[in-house]
C-alpha positions in Angstrom: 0.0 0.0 0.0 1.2 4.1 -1.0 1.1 6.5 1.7 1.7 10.1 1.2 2.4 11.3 4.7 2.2 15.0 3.6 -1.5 13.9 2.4 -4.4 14.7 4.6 -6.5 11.7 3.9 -3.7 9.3 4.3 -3.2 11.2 7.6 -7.1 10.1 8.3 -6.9 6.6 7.3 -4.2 6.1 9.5 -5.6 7.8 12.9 -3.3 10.8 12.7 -6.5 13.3 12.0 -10.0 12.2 13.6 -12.8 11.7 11.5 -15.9 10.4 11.4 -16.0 7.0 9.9 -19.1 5.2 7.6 -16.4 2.0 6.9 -13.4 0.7 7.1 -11.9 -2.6 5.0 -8.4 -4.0 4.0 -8.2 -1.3 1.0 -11.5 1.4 1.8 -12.1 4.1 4.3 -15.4 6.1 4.6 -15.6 9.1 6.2 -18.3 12.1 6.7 -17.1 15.2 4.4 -16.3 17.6 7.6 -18.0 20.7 5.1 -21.5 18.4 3.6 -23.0 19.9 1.0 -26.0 18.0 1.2 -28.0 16.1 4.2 -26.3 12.6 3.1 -22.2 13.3 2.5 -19.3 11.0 3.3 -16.4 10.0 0.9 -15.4 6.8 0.1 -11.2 6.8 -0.5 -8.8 4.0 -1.1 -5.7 3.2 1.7 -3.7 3.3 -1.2 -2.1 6.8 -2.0 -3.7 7.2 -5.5 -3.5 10.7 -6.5 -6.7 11.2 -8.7 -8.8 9.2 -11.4 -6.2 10.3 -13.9 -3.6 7.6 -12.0 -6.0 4.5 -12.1 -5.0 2.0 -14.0 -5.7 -1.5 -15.1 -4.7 -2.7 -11.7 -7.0 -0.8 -9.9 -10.3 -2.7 -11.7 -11.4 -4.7 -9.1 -10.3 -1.8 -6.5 -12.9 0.8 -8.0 -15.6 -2.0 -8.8 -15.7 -2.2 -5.1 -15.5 1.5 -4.2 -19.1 1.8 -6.7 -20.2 -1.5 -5.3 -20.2 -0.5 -1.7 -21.7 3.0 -2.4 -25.5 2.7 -2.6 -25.0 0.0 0.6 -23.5 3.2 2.3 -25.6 5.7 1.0 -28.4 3.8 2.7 -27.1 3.2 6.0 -26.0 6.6 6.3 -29.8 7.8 5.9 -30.5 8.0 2.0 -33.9 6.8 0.3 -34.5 4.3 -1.3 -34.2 4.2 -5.5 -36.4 5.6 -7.2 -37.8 8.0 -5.2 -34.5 8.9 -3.1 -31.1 7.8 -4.5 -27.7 9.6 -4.1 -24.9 11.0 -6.5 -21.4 9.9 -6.9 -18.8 12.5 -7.6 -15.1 12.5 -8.4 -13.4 15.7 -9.5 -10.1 15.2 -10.9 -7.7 17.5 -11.1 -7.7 21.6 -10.8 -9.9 22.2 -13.9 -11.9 19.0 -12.5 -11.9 20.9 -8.9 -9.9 18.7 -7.1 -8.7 20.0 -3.8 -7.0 16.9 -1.9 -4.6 14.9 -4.4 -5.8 11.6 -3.1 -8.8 9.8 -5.5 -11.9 9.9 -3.1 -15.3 9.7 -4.3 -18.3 12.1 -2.8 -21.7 9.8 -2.3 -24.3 13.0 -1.2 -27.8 12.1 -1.0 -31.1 13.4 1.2 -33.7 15.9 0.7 -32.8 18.5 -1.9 -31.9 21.3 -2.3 -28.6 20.9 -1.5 -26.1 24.0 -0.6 -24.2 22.7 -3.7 -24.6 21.0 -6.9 
C-alpha cells in the first residue's frame, strides 16, 4: 500500500486526523465530508495513495468496482432513500480544472432531501 504522509486523507486513514468513519476494510475508508454539501455526504477513498482518477490504472479494476459497489449499501445506511424515489450522487473531481482540492482519489456519495447547498 502508498502512503503520502504529507496527504491529509492518508493522515485520516491512519488515525493521525479524527474523522468520522461510515467504513473501514483492508483497501476502503469512509468518512463524513467535515464541510456536507447535502443532508447525506461521506467520501469513500482508497488506503492506497492514488493521487486522482487520472492515475487508475488497469490494476485498480477490481479496487474501484468495489468502491461503486459499496456506495449505494452506504448511501443507505447513512440515511438516503431508497431508488427511485431517493437515490444519491457519486462524484469524483479530478484535477484543478476538474476541482480537485486533496490529491488523493476519493469519491463524494451525497444524498437526502434536496436542495442541496451545492450542486
Amino acid at each position: 500500500m502508498t502512503v503520502d504522509s504529507a496527504c491529509i486523507f492518508c493522515k485520516i486513514i491512519a488515525g493521525k486526523i479524527p474523522s468520522r468513519k461510515v467504513y473501514e476494510d483492508d483497501e476502503i475508508f469512509a468518512f463524513h465530508d467535515i464541510h456536507p454539501w447535502a443532508p447525506v455526504h461521506f467520501m469513500l477513498i482508497p488506503k492506497s495513495h492514488i493521487p486522482s482518477m487520472a492515475q487508475v490504472g488497469p490494476e485498480h479494476e477490481a479496487l474501484m468496482g468495489r468502491m461503486l459497489v459499496l456506495a449505494p449499501r452506504l448511501a443507505l445506511q447513512e440515511g438516503c432513500n431508497p431508488y427511485p424515489q431517493g437515490g444519491f450522487r457519486i462524484l469524483c473531481n479530478t484535477g484543478a480544472q476538474g476541482g480537485q482540492e486533496v490529491q488523493h482519489l476519493h469519491l463524494h456519495v451525497m444524498g437526502g432531501p434536496r436542495p442541496w447547498l451545492k450542486g
